[in-house]
C-alpha positions in Angstrom: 117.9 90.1 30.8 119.5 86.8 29.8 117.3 83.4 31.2 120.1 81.3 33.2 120.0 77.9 30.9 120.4 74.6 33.1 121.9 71.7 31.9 119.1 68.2 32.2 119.8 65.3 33.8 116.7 64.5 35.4 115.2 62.9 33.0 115.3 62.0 29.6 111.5 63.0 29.0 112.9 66.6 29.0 113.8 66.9 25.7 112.2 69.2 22.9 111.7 68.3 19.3 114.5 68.8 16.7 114.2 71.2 14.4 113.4 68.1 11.9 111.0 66.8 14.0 109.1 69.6 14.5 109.0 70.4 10.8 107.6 66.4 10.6 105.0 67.4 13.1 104.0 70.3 11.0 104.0 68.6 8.2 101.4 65.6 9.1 98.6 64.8 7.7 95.8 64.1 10.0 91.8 62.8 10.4 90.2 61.6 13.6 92.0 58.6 15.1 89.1 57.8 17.5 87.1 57.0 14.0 91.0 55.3 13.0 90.8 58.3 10.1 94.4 59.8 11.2 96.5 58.1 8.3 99.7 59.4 9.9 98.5 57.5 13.1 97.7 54.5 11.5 101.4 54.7 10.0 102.9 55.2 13.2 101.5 52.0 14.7 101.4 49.5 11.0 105.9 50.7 11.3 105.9 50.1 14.8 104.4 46.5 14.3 106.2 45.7 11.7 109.7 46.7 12.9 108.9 44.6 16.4 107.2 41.6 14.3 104.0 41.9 15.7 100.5 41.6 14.5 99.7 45.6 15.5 99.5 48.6 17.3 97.7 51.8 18.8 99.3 54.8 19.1 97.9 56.3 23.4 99.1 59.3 25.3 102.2 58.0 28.0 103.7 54.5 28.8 102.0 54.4 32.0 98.5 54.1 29.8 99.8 51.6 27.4 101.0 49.6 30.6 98.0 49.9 32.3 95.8 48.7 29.2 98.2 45.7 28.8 97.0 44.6 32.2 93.6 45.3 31.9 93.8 42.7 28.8 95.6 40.3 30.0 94.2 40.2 33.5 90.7 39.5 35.2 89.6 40.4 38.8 91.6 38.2 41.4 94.3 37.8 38.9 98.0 38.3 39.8 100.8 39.9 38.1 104.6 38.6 38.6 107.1 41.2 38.6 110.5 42.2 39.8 110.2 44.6 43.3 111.2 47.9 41.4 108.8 47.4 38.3 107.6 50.9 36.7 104.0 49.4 37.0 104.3 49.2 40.9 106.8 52.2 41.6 105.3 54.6 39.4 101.8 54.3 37.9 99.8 55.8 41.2 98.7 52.4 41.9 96.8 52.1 38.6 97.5 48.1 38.7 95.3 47.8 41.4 92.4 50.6 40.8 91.9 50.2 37.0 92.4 46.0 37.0 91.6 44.8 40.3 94.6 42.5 40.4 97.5 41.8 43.1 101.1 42.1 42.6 104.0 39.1 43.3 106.8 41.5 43.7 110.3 39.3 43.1 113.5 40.2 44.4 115.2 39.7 41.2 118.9 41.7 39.5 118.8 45.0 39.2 115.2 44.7 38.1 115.5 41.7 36.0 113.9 38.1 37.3 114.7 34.9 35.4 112.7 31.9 34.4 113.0 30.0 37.1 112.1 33.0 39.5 108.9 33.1 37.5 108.3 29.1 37.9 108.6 29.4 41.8 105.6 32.2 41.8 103.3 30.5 39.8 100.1 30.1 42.2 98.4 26.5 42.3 95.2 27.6 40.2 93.2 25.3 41.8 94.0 27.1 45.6 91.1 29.0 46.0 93.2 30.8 49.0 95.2 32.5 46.4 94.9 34.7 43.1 95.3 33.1 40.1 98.6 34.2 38.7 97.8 35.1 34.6 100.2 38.0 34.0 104.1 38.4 33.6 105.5 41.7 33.5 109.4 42.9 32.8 110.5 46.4 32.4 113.3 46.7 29.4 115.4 48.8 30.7 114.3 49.2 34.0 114.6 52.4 35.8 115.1 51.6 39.2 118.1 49.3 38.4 120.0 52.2 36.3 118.8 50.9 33.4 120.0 47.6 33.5 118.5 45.6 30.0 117.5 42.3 29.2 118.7 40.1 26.5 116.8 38.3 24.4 117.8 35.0 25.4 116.3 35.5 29.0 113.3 37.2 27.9 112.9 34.2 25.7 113.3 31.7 28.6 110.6 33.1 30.9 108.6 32.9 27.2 108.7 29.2 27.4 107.6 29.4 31.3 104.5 31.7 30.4 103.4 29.1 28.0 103.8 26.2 29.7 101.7 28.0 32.3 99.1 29.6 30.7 100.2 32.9 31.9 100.5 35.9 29.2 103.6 38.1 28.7 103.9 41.6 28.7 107.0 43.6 28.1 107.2 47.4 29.2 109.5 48.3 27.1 109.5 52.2 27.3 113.7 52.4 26.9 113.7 49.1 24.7 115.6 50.8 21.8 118.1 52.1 24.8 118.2 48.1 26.0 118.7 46.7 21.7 121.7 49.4 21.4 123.8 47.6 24.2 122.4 44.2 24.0 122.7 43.4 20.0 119.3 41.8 19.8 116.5 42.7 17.3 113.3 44.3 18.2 111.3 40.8 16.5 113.9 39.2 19.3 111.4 40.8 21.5 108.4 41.2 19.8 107.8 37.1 18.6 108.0 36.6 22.5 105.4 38.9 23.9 101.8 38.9 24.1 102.0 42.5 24.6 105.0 44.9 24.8 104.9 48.4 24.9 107.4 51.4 24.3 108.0 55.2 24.6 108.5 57.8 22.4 109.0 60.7 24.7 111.8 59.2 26.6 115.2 58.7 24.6 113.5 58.6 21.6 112.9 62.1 22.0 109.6 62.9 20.7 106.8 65.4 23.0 104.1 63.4 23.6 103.3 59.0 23.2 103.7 55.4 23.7 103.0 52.5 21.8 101.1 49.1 22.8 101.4 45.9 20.3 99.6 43.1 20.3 97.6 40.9 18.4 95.0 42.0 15.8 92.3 41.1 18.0 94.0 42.1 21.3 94.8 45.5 19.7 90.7 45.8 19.0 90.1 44.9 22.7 92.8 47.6 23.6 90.9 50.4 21.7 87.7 49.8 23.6 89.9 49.8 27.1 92.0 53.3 25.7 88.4 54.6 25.5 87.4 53.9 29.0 90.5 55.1 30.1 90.1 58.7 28.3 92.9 58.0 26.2 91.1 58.5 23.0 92.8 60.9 21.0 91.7 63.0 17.9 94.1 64.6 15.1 96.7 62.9 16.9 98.7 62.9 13.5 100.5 65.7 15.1 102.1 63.5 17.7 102.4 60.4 15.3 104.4 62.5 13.0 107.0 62.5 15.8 106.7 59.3 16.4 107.6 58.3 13.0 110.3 60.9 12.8 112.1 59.4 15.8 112.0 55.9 14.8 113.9 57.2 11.3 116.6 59.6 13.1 117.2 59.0 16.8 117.5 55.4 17.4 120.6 55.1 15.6 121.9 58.1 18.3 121.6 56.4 21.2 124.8 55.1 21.9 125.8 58.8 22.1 123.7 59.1 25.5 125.3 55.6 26.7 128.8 56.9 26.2 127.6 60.2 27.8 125.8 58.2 30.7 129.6 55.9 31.0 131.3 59.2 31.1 129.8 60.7 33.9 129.6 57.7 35.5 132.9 56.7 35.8 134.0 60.5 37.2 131.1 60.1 39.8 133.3 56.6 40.6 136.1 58.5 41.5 134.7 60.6 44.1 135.4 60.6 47.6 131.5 61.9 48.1 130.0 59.0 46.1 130.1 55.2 48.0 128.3 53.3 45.3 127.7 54.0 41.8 125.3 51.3 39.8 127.0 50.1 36.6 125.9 52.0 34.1 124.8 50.0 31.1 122.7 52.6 29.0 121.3 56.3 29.7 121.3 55.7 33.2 123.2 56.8 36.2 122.2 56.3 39.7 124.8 56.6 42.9 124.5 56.7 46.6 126.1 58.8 48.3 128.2 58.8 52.0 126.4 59.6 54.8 128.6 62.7 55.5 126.1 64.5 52.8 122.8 65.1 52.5 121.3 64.1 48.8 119.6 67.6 49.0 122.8 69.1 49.8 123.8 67.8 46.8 121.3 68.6 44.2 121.6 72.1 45.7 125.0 72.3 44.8 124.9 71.0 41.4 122.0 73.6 40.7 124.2 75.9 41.6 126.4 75.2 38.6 123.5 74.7 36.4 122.8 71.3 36.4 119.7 69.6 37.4 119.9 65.8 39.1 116.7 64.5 40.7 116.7 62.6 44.2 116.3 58.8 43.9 116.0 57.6 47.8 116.8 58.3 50.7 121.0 58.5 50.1 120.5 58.0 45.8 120.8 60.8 43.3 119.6 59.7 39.1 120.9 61.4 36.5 119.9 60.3 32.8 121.3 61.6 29.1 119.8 62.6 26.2 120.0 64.0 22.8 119.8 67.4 24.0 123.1 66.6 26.3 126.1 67.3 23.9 129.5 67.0 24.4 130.7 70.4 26.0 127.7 70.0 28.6 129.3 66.6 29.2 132.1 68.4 29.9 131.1 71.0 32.0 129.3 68.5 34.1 132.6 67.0 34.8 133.9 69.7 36.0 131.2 70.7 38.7 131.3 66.9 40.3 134.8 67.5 40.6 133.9 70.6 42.9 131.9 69.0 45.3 134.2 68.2 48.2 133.1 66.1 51.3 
């Protein structure tokens, strides 16, 4: 009895290893990385460093961890972090900001997810109002998610730099697409890293890879991290396995990448066309999020495109996200085409 194969679009954490990477994996060479004795670990975060410019790293299990640590070290109790509204670390880390760091959120009304410098310099609390939290943290998502993965460039990021300094606030950069975000923008990942205090990235997502994240730092903010990945249970042992991926990824699938754009474009301009979609969100990378009319129900929708085999998750009340990959190729690009064109009003 054959097993009905569905085509992915909900997210691009639902890929599997290559045949390569798996072969990598298999490969490794591993010790104990809580005793930092897992030389394919240590690899994974001295390449990672060096390719963002930045002092170095520490390999942890998921993106919402290496977030979560970056705010535990740049952050004390009664702290505030500035953010745009539809920041991963508000949406969609179970309100870990708050439980593991004891800090409040300014939540900006910024561009698809993106706030600018002088959005930043209008938050800044007076540190001497004892009414208010003292505001200490920055964070930007590159790409962000809720905007459709709309990306930064360097210039920007480099602007609200300055205002951090000036400050005395720190910078952290939740980069889990970032290598989606340097394929459209044309910047340099030491663009990036020479501005950040902290900035973190995924290997999982359109990298490809099973299981990580990466946090860079300092030297000495990296050796304050370890200590809060311990407390946070995300101490890992012959984690080689994983690193090995890791590494594997950074050599063969960030070249890729544009593939998924053009993919994402694709699909996003047929969706443009239909009388069933009112507004589609430019897509700039892996992205695609629409709303639809009112005259359909988003889980009449996602019904219906199950029905063809293709999976879509919801994304609000009227939105539906759909994000490529490397497993998407082109004939499923194709055939995904041709079950949007079914769905009638």
């Amino acid at each position: 009895m054959s097993i009905q194969k569905y085509i992915d679009l909900r997210s691009d954490t639902v890929t599997r290893p290559t045949a390569g990477m798996l072969q990598a994996m298999f490969n490794a060479e591993v010790g104990d990385d809580v005793f930092e004795e897992d030389p394919t670990v240590k690899a994974l975060e001295e390449k990672s460093a060096r390719l963002f410019g930045m002092e170095a790293g520490m390999f942890v299990p998921s993106g919402t961890m290496a977030n979560q640590i970056a705010i535990r070290l740049n952050t004390h109790l009664q702290h505030e972090i500035i953010c745009d509204k539809l920041s991963h670390i508000y949406y969609y880390e179970g309100g870990g900001t708050f439980s593991n760091s004891g800090v409040s959120i300014r939540l900006l009304e910024g561009n698809r997810g993106r706030i600018s410098a002088g959005q930043v310099l209008q938050n800044i609390n007076d540190p001497e109002n004892i009414y208010s939290a003292i505001s200490s943290l920055v964070c930007i998502e590159n790409t962000c998610n809720k905007g459709g993965g709309s990306f930064y460039k360097a210039s920007d990021v480099s602007e609200i730099s300055k205002i951090c300094k000036e400050n005395n606030l720190k910078l952290h950069i939740d980069g889990a697409r970032i290598f989606n975000a340097l394929t459209e923008s044309g910047d340099s990942e030491k663009d990036f890293g020479s501005v950040a205090d902290t900035l973190s990235f995924c290997f999982s997502k359109g990298l490809g890879a099973p299981v990580g994240s990466m946090l860079l730092s300092s030297k000495d903010g990296i050796k304050s991290a370890r200590r809060i990945r311990k407390a946070f249970g995300g101490g890992m042992r012959q984690a080689g396995y994983l690193a090995a991926a890791g590494i594997y990824a950074l050599d063969h699938h960030v070249s890729r990448l544009n593939q998924d754009h053009e993919r994402a474009k694709t699909i996003g301009n047929a969706l443009s066309k239909c009388s069933w979609v009112e507004e589609l969100i430019p897509v700039e990378t892996n992205i695609i999020v629409f709303r639809i009319i009112e005259e359909k129900s988003v889980k009449k929708i996602i019904e219906e495109l199950l029905s063809m085999r293709i999976k879509a998750v919801p994304f609000g009340p009227r939105d539906i996200r759909m994000v490529t990959h490397l497993d998407i190729t082109d004939s499923m690009t194709d055939e995904i085409l041709e079950a949007i064109k079914k769905i009638r009003i």
